[in-house]
Kinemage of the C-alpha trace (Angstrom):
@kinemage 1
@onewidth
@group {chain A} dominant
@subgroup {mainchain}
@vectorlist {calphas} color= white
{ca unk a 1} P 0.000 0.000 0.000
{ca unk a 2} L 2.822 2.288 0.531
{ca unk a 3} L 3.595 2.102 -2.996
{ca unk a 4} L 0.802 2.985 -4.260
{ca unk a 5} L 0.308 6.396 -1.592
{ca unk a 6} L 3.459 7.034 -2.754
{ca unk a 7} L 2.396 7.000 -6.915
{ca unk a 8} L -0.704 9.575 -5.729
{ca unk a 9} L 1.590 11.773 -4.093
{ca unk a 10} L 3.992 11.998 -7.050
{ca unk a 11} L 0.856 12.603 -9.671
{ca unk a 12} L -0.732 15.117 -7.565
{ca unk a 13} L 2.814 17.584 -6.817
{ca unk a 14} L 2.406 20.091 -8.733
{ca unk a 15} L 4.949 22.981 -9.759
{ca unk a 16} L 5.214 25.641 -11.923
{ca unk a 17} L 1.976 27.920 -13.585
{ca unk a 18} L -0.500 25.503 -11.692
{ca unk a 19} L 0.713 27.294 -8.533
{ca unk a 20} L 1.733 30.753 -7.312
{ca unk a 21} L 2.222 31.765 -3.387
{ca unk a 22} L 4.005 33.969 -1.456
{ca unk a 23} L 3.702 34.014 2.168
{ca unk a 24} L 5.125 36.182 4.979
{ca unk a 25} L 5.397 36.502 8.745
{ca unk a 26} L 6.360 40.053 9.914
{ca unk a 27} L 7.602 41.258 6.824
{ca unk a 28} L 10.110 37.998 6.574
{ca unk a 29} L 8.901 36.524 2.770
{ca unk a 30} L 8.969 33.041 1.229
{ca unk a 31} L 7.626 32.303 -2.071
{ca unk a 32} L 7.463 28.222 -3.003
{ca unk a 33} L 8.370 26.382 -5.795
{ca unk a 34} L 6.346 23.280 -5.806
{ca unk a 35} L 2.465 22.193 -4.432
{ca unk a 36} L 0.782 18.972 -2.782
{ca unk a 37} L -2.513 19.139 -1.999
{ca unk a 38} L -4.322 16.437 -0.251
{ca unk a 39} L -7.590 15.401 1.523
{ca unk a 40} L -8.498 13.248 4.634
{ca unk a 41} L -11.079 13.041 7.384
{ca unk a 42} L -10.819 15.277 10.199
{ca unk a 43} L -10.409 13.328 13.605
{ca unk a 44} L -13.246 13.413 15.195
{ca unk a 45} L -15.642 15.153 12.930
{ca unk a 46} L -17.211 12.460 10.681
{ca unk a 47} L -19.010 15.264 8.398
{ca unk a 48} L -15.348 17.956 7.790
{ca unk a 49} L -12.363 17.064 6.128
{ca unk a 50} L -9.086 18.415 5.925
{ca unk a 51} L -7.835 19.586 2.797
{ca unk a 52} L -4.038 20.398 3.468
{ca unk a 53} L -1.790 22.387 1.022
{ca unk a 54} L 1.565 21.743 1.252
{ca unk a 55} L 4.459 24.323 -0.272
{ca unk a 56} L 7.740 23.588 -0.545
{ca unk a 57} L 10.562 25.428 -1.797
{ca unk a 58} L 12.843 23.835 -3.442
{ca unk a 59} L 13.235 20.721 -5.756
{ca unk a 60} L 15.246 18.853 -3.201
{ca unk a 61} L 11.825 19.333 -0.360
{ca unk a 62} L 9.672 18.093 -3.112
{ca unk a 63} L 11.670 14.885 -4.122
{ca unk a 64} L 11.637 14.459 -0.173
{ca unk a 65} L 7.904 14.683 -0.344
{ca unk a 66} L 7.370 12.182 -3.739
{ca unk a 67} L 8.768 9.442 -1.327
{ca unk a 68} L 7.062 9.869 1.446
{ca unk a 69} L 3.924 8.079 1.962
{ca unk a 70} L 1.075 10.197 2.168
{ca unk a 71} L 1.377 10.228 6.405
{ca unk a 72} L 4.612 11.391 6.470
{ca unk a 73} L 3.665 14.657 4.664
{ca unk a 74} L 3.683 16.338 8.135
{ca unk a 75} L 7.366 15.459 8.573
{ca unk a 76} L 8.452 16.471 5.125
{ca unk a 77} L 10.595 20.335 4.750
{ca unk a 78} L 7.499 21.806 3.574
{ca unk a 79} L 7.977 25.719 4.044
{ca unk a 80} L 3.705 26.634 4.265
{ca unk a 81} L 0.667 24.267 4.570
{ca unk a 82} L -2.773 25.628 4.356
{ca unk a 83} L -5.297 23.644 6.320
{ca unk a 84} L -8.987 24.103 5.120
{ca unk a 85} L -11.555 22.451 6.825
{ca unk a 86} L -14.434 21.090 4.515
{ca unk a 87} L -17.799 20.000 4.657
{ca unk a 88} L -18.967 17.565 2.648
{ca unk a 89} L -21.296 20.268 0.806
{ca unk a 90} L -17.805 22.350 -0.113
{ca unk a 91} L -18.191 25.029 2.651
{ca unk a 92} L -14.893 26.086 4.409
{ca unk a 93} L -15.386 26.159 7.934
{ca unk a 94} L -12.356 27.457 8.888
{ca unk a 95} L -8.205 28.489 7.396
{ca unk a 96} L -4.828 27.459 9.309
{ca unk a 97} L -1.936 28.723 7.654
{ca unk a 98} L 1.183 26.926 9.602
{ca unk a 99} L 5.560 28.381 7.973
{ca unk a 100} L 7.767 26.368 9.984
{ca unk a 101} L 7.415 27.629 13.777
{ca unk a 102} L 4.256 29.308 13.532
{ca unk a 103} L 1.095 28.640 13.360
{ca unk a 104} L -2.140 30.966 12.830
{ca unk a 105} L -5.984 30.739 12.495
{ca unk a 106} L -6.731 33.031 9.338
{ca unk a 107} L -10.445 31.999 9.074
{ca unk a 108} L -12.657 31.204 12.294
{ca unk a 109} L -15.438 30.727 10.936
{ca unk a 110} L -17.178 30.244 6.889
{ca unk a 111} L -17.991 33.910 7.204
{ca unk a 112} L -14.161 34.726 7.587
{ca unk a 113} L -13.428 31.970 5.152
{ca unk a 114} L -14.737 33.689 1.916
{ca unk a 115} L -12.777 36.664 2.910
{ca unk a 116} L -9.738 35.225 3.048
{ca unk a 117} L -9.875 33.000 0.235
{ca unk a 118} L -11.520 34.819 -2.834
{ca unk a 119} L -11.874 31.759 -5.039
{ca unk a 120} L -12.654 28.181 -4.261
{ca unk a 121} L -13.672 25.007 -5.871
{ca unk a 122} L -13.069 21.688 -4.928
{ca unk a 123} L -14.760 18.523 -6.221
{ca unk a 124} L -13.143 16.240 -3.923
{ca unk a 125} L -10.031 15.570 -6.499
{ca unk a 126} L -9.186 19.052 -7.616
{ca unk a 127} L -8.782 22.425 -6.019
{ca unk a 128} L -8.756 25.579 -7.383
{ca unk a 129} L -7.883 28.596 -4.699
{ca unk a 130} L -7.202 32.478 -4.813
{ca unk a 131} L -6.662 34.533 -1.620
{ca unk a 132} L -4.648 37.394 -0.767
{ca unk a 133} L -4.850 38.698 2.712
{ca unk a 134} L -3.142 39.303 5.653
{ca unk a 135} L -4.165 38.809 9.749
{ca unk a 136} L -2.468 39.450 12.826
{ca unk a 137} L -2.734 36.666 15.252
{ca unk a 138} L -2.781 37.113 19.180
{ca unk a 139} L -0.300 34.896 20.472
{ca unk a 140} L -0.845 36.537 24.117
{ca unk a 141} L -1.876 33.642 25.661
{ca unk a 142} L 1.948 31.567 24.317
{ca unk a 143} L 3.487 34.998 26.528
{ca unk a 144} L 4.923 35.915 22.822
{ca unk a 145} L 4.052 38.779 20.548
{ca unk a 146} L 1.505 39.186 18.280
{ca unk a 147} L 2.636 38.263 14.051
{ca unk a 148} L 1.015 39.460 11.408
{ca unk a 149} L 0.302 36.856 8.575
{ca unk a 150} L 0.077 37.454 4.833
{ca unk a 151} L -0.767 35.190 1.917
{ca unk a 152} L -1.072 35.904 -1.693
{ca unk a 153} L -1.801 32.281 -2.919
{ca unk a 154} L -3.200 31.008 -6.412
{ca unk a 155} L -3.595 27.482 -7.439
{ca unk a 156} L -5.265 24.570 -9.255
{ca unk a 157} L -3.996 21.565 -8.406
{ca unk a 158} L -4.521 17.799 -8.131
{ca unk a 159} L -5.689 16.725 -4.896
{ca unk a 160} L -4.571 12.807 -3.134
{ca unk a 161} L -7.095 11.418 -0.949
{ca unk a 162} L -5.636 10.086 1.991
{ca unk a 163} L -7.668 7.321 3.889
{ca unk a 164} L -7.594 7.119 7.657
């Protein structure tokens, strides 16, 4: 079986014009090369999924991510994921954007959702995504300062479903 999450996960990376992001926290900018979507359930929530982005910038993180199996994403050098959680009738419920030591809640809510991601469509196998935004998250409560987010982020890509 790991073979074969490891064929989806090659098919489904995507680089070049299928895929355009930039992302910063506190002015400090990263733009990736190369794009793996995927799709799972979410742990206990039988009716949302999550559909993960993963960016990575350079060749040598995405050849680390084509072999890994599809539950090792998390462990790859990624340099951004997007998390979306999905209903099954397409509504995004809510928008984690994680760079590597930080993590922030974009979009709390669908409301906040449609702001901060202009464009979406996904059929369960294919995503296509604009958003362009920025939020400052309150990281009062980890005794740390506040960082402000940004995202400029257009793709249509593939997307591997990954089974629990």
């Amino acid at each position: 079986m790991r073979i074969v999450g490891s064929l989806l996960i090659l098919a489904s990376l995507a680089t070049g014009p299928g895929a355009t992001a930039r992302f910063s926290i506190d002015g400090v900018t990263s733009a990736p090369l190369a794009t793996l979507a995927t799709v799972q359930p979410r742990n206990g929530a039988p009716t949302y999924s999550w559909l993960r982005v993963y960016f990575y910038a350079s060749a040598a993180a995405a050849n680390q991510a084509r072999a890994a199996s599809a539950r090792d994403l998390t462990k790859t050098n990624w340099s951004a994921v997007l998390q979306l959680t999905v209903d099954t009738s397409g509504t995004v419920w809510q928008v984690d954007l994680s760079l590597p030591g930080h993590t922030c809640t974009i979009a709390e809510s669908n409301v906040e959702a449609r702001k901060v991601l202009q464009t979406f469509q996904f059929d369960g196998k294919h995503v296509r995504l604009r958003g362009q935004g920025s939020r400052v998250c309150d990281l009062r409560s980890l005794q740390i300062p506040n960082q402000t987010f940004e995202w400029d982020v257009d793709l249509d890509v593939p997307v591997t479903k990954i089974t629990a």
